[in-house]
FIFI-79694 format. One record per residue (C-alpha): x, y, z. Coordinates in steps of 0.25 Angstrom, whole numbers, plus 5000, padded with zeros to 4 digits. Each point is the difference from the previous one (the first is absolute). Layout:
N
XYZ ...
END
This chain:
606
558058955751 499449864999 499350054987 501250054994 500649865002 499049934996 499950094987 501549984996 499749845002 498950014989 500950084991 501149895002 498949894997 499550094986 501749984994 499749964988 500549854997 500150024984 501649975000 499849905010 500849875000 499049875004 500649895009 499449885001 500949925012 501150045011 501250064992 501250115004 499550144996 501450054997 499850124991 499150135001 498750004995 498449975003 499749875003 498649935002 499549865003 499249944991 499549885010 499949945012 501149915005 499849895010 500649905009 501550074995 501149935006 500950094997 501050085009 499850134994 498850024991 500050144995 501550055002 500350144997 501350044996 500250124994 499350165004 498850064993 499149885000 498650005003 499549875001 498549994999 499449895005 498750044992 498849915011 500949884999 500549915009 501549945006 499849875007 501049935006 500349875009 500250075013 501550034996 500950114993 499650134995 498850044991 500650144995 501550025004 500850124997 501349995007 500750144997 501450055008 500050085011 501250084995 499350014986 498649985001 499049954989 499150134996 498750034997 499249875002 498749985000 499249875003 498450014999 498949934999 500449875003 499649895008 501149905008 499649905009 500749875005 501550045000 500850025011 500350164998 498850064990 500650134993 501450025005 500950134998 501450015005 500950114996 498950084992 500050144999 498750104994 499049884998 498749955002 499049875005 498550054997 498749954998 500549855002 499749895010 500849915010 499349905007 500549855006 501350034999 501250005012 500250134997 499050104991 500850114995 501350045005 501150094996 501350005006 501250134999 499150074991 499550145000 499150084994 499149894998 498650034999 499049865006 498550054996 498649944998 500549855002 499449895009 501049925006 499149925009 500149865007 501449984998 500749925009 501050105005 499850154997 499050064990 501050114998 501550005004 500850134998 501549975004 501250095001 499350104990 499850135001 498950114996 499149914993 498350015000 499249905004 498650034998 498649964997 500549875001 499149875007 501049935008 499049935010 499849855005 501749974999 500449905012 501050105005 499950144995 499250084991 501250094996 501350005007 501050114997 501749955005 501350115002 499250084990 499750164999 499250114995 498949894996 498450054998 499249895004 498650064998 498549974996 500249845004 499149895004 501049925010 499049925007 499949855004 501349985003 501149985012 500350134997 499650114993 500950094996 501649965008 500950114999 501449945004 501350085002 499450104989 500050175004 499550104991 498749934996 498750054999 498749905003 498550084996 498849964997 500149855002 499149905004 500549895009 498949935006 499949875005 501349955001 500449895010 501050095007 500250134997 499550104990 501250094999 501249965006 501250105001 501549925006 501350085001 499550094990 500050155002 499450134996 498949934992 498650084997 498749905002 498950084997 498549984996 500049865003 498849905005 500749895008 498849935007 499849865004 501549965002 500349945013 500950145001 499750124989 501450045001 501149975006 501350085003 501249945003 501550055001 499350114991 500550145003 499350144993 499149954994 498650064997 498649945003 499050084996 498650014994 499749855002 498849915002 500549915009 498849915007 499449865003 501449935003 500049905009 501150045007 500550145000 499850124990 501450045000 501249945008 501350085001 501349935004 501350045005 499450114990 500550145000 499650154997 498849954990 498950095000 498849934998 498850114997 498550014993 499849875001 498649925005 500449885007 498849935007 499449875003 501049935004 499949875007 501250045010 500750114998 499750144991 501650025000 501149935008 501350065002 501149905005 501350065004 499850114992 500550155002 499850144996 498949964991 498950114996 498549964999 499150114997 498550014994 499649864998 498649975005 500349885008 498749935005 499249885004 501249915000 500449885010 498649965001 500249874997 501349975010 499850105011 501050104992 500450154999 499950104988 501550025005 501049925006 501250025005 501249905005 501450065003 499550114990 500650155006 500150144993 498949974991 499250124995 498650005001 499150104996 498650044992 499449874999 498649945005 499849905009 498949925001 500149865004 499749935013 501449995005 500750134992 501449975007 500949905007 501350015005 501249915003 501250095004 499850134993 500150134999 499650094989 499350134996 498650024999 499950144993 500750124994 500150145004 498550064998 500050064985 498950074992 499649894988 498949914998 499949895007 499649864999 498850035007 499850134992 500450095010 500850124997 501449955008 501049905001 500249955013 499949855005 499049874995 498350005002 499849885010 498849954998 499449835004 499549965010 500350125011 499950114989 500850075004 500150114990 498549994997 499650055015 501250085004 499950145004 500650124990 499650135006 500850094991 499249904988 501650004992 499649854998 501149965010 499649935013 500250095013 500649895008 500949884994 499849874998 500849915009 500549874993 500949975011 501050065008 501050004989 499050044988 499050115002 499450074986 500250135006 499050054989 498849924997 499450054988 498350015002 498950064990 499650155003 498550015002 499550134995 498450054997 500050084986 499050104996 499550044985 499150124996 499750034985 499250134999 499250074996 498849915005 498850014992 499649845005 500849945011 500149885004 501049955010 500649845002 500549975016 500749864999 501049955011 500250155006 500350054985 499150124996 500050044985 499150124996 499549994988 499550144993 499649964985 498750004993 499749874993 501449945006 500349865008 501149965009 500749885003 500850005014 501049885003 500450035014 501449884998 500650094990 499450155004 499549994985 498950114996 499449994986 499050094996 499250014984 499350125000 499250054988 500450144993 499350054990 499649864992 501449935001 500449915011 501350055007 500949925011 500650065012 500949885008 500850045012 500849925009 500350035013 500549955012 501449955007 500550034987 499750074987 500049904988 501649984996 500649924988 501650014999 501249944995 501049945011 500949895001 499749845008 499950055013 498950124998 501150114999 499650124990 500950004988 499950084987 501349974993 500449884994 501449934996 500149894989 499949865006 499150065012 498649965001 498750095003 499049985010 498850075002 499050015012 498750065002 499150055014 498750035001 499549954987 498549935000 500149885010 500049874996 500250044984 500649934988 501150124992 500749984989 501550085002 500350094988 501450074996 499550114990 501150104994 499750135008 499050074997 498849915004 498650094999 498649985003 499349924990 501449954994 499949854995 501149925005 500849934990 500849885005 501150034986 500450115009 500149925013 501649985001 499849875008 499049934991 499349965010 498750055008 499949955014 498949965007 500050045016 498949995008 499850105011 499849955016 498850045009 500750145001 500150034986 501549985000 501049914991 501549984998 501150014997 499849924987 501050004989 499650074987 501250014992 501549934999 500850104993 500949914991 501450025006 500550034985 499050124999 500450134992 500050115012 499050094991 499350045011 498450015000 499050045007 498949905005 498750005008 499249885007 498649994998 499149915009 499049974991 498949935009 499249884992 498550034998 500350164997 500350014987 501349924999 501050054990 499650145003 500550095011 498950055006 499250045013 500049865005 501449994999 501450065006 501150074996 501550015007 499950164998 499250084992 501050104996 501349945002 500549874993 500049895009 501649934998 501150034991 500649884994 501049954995 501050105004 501549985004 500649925010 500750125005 499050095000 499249895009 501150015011 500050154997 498650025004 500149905012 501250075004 499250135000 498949965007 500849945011 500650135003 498650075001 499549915009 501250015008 500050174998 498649995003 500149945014 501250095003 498950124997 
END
């Protein structure tokens, strides 16, 4: 995806300028056509420098610069909200010094790329207009916002810098269906403010270092924030008067204060995120009701303020389940009552067991680490009492299991014992390499003058790559306007992969070619001690997608083995049935939901 964008950004840059009209000073652009400026111009006084005037105009500032006196407007197009300007495009363009930078009002289909806003009250800004695309700009040190998107909807703002702005890097007002992606929004107040603005979705943005928050979300609702590093803040996120929303796949640590504050916040799910090392608390909920928080990794926070991974005040019918816990105060209360687990259901875990059931508690009293599990289902026998009102009724805990390997027939064998594994090794001219952490075998055995490698994992559980949605969920069928996650167990521990989508089918020995990854993009997870990862995003289906179904695999393809090759070092979603279908239908998306629900419920009637 951010290829892609980046591509159509050069192509814009390559128009050619042969019928171009040079202008030289502020004027009124009134009339269609292509317009480049042929100098700089300083110290302008004036209280529109570049006014736009008329649709189809693409103003190319071609390197130069737009000073000002502190005052006006460096590029002004001032269009109608009942009848909007079309088809603008401003690039490659520098405005410093003026009160507003580039300003769009009432502009439809149009475009700010490649250009720069810096020391101005405001950087780039666009009021009631839509379908706007803001790409490859900096808008940095201004003394207001870097970006401003006001009233406007389904516009993209992407690959832009907006950092080192005295309030906030981008700010989005009464505005829907926006894509804020792919930005630098650090140094600042805040971030990225989303303010009374549903709809929008806010991925893979860095927003570091601001004086206050990195993303804050305010009387805003059903927004997705996904994929984003918000570290130290004096709070990574905060949700207030924010409702369904979705949280998930996050890097939220470092902040001074709290990861994540929720407020008089309701029915968010906040999933898949890592929120650690914060100075008080991982995540704060504050009056805050019939929330869900499920497979974060929450540890090693409050240590600098005597804080919890999770803290609740006047916070009740909250659901809280598959996470870890690892911090030296995992919970505190103040008037709360909530739920701890969900009923015990056969899926992978957090953990890497093979059910659903309550969170693995670990810290100071370890508790999950030590309990007991004598039916080995990865569910602790007794519960873990929080307080008299919150007991995790099923604590998750790590099977222990001894495993056994014997190749045969055994002309010369030799034999590894490591940590109470056992690995029988029957080759002639072979080696083996145990790693009890991940229950890994490799053997190379010699066959008749050519080297030929046998890998086998085994363990808690067999090696597993799928396609699934934020929270870890398997899912196969895609929508237009959904996004693709993937997530993988039992993989090499402690291991850089690059996620591949491939049409289907993927083969041995078949190079991976990235003009065939739909995304554009190929991610780089690295696997935890366990040899897990995910849920990573690998694919944003455009929402304007044709619904010509296809059939697409993912490939971990492991650095150091071969990469751009599917091989043995690597790892496949399925062998012999393609991974996901996508896109296909809104409908047929609900169908198949639909379907599946009244298996599972036939299923329990059986």
């Amino acid at each position: 995806m951010r290829i892609k964008l980046l591509l159509a950004i050069f192509i814009l840059a390559l128009i050619s300028t042969a019928n171009a009209e040079e202008i030289t000073s502020c004027q009124i652009i009134d009339s269609p056509g292509y317009y480049v400026l042929a100098n700089d111009i300083i110290n302008s006084s004036e209280t529109y420098c570049i006014q736009i005037a008329s649709s189809d105009v693409i103003f190319d500032g071609n390197g130069h610069l737009i000073d000002g006196v502190g005052s006006g407007y460096g590029i002004y197009v001032y269009g109608s909200t009942f009848n909007p300007y079309t088809n603008i495009t401003v690039k490659n363009v520098t405005v410093t010094d003026w009160n507003y930078g580039i300003y769009f009002y009432g502009v439809s289909n149009g475009s700010i790329i490649g250009s720069t806003a810096v020391s101005n009250g405001l950087g780039i800004s666009i009021y009631s207009s839509n379908n706007i695309t803001i790409a490859g700009n900096s808008a940095n040190q201004n003394r207001g916002d870097g970006i401003r998107v006001y009233s406007s909807n389904n516009n993209t703002i992407a690959n832009n810098n907006a950092s080192l702005n005295d309030v906030d890097g981008i700010y989005l007002y009464s505005s829907e269906n926006n894509t804020v992606a792919y930005n630098n929004a650090s140094s600042c107040n805040t971030g990225i403010y989303i303010y009374y603005s549903s709809n929008n979705s806010v991925t893979e943005n860095e927003a570091n270092s601001n004086s206050w928050y990195g993303v804050y979300i305010r009387y805003s609702d059903n927004n997705f924030v996904g994929s984003n590093s918000m570290k130290r803040c004096k709070q990574g996120l905060y949700l207030n008067y924010a409702d369904s929303n979705i949280v998930a796949a996050n890097i939220i640590s470092s902040n001074s204060w709290d990861g994540m504050y929720i407020a008089y916040s309701e029915k968010n799910t906040v999933a898949s995120n890592e929120i650690s090392a914060n100075g008080r608390h991982g995540i704060w909920l504050y009056s805050s009701n019939n929330n869900t928080l499920l497979r974060n990794k929450i540890e090693d926070n409050g240590e600098s303020d005597n804080g919890y991974g999770i803290y609740f005040s006047s916070s009740a019918s909250n659901l809280i389940y598959n996470n870890i816990f690892s911090n030296e105060n995992n919970v505190g209360f103040s008037a709360t009552v909530n739920s701890w687990n969900v009923t015990k259901t056969e899926h992978i875990n957090i953990a890497g067991g093979p059910y659903m059931g309550g969170n693995y508690w670990s810290g100071p009293d370890g508790y999950s680490d030590a309990c007991s599990d004598a039916d080995n289902d990865g569910i602790c026998d007794i519960p873990y009492k929080l307080d008299e009102d919150n007991i995790d009724y099923l604590p998750l805990t790590v099977q222990s299991q001894t495993y056994i390997l014997t190749i045969s027939p055994n002309p010369e064998s030799s034999i590894i014992e490591e940590e109470g594994y056992r690995l029988d090794l029957s080759v002639s001219a072979g080696k083996g390499v145990m790693r009890s952490e991940n229950y890994v075998m490799r053997l190379t055995a010699q066959t008749s003058g050519s080297e030929s490698g046998i890998e086998k994992h085994f363990g808690p559980i067999e090696p597993v790559l799928l396609s699934c949605d934020y929270a870890g969920f398997e899912k196969n069928y895609f929508a237009p306007g959904e996004r693709i996650y993937a997530e993988g167990w039992g993989l090499r521990p402690n291991t850089e992969y690059r996620i591949w989508v491939q049409p289907d089918p993927v083969n041995e020995g078949d190079d991976l070619d990235s003009s065939n990854d739909p995304s554009g993009y190929q991610e780089l997870v690295v696997t935890d001690e366990n040899g897990n990862f995910g849920p990573v995003c690998i694919w944003s289906v455009p929402r304007n997608a044709q619904t010509t179904a296809g059939e697409w695999d993912i490939i971990a393809d492991m650095a150091g083995g071969g990469e751009g090759v599917y091989d043995a070092f690597d790892e496949i979603d399925s062998a012999t049935t393609s991974g996901f279908v996508a896109p296909i239908s809104e409908m047929l998306t609900f169908v198949l939901a639909c379907l599946g629900a009244i298996i599972v419920i036939a299923a329990k009637r059986l």
